[in-house]
C-alpha positions in Angstrom: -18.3 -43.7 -18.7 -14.8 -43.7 -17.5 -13.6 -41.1 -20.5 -16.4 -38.9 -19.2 -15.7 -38.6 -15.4 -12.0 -37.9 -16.7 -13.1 -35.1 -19.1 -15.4 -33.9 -16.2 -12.1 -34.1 -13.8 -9.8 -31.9 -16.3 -12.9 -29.4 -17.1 -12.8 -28.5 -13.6 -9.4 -28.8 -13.1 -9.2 -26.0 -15.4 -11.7 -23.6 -14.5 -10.2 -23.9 -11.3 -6.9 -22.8 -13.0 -8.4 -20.2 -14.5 -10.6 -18.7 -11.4 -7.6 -19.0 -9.6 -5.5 -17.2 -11.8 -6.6 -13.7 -11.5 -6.5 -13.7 -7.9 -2.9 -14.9 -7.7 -2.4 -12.4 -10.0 -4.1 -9.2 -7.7 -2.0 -10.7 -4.5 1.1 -10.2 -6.7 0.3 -6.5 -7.9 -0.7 -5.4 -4.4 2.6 -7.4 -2.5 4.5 -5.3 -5.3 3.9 -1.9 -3.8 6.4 -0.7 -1.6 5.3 0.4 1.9 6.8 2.3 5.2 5.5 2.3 8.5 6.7 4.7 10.8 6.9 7.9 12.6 7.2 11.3 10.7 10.9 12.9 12.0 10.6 15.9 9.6 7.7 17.5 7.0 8.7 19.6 4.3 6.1 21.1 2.8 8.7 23.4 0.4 10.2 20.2 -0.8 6.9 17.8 -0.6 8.7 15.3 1.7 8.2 13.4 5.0 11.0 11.5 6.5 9.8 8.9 8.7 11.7 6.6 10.7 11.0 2.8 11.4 13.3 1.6 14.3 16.9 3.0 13.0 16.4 3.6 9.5 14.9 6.8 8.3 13.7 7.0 5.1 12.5 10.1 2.8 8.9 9.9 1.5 7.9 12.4 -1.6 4.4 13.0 -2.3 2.6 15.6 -4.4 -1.3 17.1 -5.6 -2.0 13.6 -6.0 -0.8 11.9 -2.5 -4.1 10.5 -0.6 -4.2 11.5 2.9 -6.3 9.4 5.2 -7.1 7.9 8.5 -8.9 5.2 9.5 -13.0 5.8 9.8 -13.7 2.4 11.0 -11.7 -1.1 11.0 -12.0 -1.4 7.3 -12.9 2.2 5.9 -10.6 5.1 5.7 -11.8 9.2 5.5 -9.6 11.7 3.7 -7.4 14.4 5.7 -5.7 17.2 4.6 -2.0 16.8 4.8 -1.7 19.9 7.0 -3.4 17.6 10.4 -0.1 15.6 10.0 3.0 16.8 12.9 6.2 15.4 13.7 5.4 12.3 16.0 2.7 11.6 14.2 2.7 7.5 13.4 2.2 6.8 9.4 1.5 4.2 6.7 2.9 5.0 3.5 2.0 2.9 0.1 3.2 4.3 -2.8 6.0 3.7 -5.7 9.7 3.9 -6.4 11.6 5.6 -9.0 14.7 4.4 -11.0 16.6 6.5 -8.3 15.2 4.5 -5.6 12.9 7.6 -4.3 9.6 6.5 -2.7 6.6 8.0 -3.8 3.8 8.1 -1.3 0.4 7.2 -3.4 -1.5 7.1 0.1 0.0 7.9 3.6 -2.2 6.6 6.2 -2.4 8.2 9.6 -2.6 5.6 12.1 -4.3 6.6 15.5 -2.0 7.7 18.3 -1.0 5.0 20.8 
């Protein structure tokens, strides 16, 4: 009886391992994705690149055909907007990759509603 309440005790000691596991996994991947919250300072559309400026540091974001623009629809939805609503001023979210160089690469800039 004993034997089997302990092989019941690791079975679900494991599973619970194992459940667990993916998720740690998922909050690893998505804390791994650079992100910049700021205000746009410059766009240029020639070059594909925003600099946007949190506090004192500005940093310079490239994005291309395949950059998502969106804003928020509702408190967890976002709609898509076409890069050409976003101005100088304008507060952003950017989520994206770097390079080997160290360039950020805007996946999805988020425009975040005026204050």
């Amino acid at each position: 009886m004993r034997r089997r309440v302990l092989l019941v005790a690791a079975a679900v000691l494991v599973m619970g391992v194992c459940v667990g596991a993916p998720k740690a996994v998922a909050k690893e991947k998505k804390a791994s994705q650079p992100r910049w919250h700021g205000r746009i300072v410059r766009i240029n559309k020639d070059d594909m690149t925003l600099d946007v400026r949190k506090g004192t540091v500005e940093k310079r974001i490239h994005f291309d055909s395949s950059t998502q623009f969106v804003k928020p629809k509702t408190a967890k939805t976002t709609e898509p907007v076409d890069m050409s609503t976003l101005k100088e001023g304008d507060d952003v979210i950017c989520i994206g990759t770097t390079d080997e160089k160290g360039d950020f690469h805007a996946t999805i800039v988020q425009l975040e509603p005026g204050k």
